[in-house]
N, C-alpha and C positions, 0 to 999 in steps of 0.2 A: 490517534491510535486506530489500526484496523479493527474493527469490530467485529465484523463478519465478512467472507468472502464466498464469491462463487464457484462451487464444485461440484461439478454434475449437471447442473442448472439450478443446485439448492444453495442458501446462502447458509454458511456453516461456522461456527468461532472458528480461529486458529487455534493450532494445535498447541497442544503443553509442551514447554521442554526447550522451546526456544527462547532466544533475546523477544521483547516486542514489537510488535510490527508498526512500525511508526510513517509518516508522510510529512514532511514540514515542507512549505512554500514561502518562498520571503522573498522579495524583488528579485521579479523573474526566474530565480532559480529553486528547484526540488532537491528535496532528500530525503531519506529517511534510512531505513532496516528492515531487511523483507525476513527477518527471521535469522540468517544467518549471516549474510553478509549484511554490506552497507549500499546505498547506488545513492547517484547525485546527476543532475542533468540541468537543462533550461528546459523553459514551457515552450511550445512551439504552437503555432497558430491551428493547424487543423488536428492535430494532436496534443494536448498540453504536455504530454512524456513522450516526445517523440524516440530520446537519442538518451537512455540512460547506464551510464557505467557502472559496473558491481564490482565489490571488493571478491577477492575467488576462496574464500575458506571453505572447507568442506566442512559437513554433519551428519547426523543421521540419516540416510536415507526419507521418512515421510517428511523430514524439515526442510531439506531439500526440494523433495518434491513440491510440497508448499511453498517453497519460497517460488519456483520455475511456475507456477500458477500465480503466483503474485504480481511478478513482473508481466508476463505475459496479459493479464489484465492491466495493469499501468499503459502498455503500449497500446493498447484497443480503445481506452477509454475518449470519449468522442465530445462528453458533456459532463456536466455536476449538478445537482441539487441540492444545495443549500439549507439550513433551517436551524435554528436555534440547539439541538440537543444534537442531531448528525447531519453528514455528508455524504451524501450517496454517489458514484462514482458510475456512470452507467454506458457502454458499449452498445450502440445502434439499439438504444432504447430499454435493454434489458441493468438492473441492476448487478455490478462484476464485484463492489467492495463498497462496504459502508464504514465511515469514519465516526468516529467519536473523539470529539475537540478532549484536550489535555490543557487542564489553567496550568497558569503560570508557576504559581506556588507546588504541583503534582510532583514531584519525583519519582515516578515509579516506571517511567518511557524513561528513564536514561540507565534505568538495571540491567 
């Protein structure tokens, strides 16, 4: 699940009011929900989200916005760092989205 994202330059929770903002990778391919729609793609080698498709629902105006900063960050991201508690997702060195893993047993990423 996204944790925090970058807007502004500051990294900030996602907003209230949407679905949550999820990432899942599982041999070679991604997906998740940027908040209001869904996107699915492959990793690609100097981008890992090089080419990703979104389902087109509208919403709110800021969840929108947020989600168009979400993806927008996906396609930037250039590297990962890794670690037991998150995942930080970072574009020419700067952090764009920290992840926070979801066990198995969680249900709360499929509300």
């Amino acid at each position: 699940m996204v944790e925090n994202l970058a807007v502004g330059g500051e990294l900030v929770p996602p907003l209230e009011g949407g679905r949550p903002l999820t990432l899942e990778i599982e041999k070679g391919r991604v997906s998740g929900c940027a908040g209001i729609n869904r996107f699915m793609g492959t990793i690609g080698d100097d981008n890992p989200f090089p080419m990703l498709v979104t389902t087109t629902m509208a919403g709110p105006d800021e969840l929108m916005a947020q989600e168009r900063i979400i993806l927008a960050h996906f396609e930037s991201v250039d590297s990962f760092e890794p670690s037991d508690s998150e995942m930080l997702l970072l574009s020419q060195e700067q952090v764009v989205l920290t992840l926070k893993p979801v066990g198995t047993g969680d249900t709360s990423a499929t509300s």
